[in-house]
C-alpha positions in Angstrom: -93.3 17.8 -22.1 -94.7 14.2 -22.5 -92.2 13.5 -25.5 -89.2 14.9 -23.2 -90.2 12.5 -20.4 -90.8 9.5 -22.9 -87.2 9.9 -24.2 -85.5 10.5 -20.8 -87.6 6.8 -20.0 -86.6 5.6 -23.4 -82.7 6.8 -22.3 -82.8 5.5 -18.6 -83.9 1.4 -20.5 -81.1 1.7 -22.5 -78.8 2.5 -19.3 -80.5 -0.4 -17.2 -80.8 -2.8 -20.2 -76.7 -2.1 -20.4 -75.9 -2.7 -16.9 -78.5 -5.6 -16.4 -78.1 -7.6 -19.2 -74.8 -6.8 -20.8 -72.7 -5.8 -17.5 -71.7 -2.6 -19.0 -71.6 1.1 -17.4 -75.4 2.0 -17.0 -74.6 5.3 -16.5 -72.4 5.8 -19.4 -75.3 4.3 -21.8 -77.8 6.5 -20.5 -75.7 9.3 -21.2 -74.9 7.9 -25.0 -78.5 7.3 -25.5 -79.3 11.1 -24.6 -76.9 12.5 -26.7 -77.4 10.1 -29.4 -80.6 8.6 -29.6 -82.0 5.9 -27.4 -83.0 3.8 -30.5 -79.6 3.3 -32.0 -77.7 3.0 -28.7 -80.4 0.5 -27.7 -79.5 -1.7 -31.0 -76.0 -0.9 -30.6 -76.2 -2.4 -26.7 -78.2 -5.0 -28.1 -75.6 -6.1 -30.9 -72.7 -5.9 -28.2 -71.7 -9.1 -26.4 -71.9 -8.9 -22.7 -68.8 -8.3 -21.1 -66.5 -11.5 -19.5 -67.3 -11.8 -16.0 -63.9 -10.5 -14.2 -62.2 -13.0 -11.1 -61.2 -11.0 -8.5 -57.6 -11.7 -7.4 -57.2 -13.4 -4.3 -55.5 -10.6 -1.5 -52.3 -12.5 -1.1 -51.7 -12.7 -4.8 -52.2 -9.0 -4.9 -50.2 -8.2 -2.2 -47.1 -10.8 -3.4 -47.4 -9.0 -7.0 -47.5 -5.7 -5.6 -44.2 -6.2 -3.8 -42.8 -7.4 -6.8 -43.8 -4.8 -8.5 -42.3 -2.4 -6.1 -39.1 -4.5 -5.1 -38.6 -3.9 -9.5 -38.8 -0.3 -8.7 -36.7 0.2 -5.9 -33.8 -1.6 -7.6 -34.2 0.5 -11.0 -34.0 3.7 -9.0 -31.1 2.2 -6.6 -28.9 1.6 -10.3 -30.1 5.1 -11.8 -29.2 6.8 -8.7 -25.4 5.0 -8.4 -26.1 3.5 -5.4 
């Protein structure tokens, strides 16, 4: 019972070191290092770079390429449809 709770803690460090340190999905690490072993997916994390930190896109930069996006669409279904 100890050994099972040791390697779920061992599993869970490896999820929080991921999502902590190297901004990757804790969850998904966790579950890597429980099917896998929480040794190699902690070198593996280890090894990995951490992720580039995203910029979110400013609302009105969305929005304009959204309707873009959509005034692209519109027009290919207005020539496909003979319009």
């Amino acid at each position: 019972m100890e050994l099972v709770l040791l390697y779920l803690g061992l599993c869970l460090a490896v999820g929080v070191f991921a999502h902590v340190s190297r901004d990757r999905s804790g969850l998904g690490w966790f579950l890597l290092a429980l099917a896998v072993s929480p040794l190699i997916a902690a070198i593996w994390i280890a090894i990995l770079k951490p992720l580039a930190p995203r910029e979110p896109v400013p609302f009105d930069q969305f929005r304009a390429a959204e309707q873009e996006r959509l005034a692209r669409i519109q027009a290919n279904l207005q020539q496909h449809s003979g319009r």
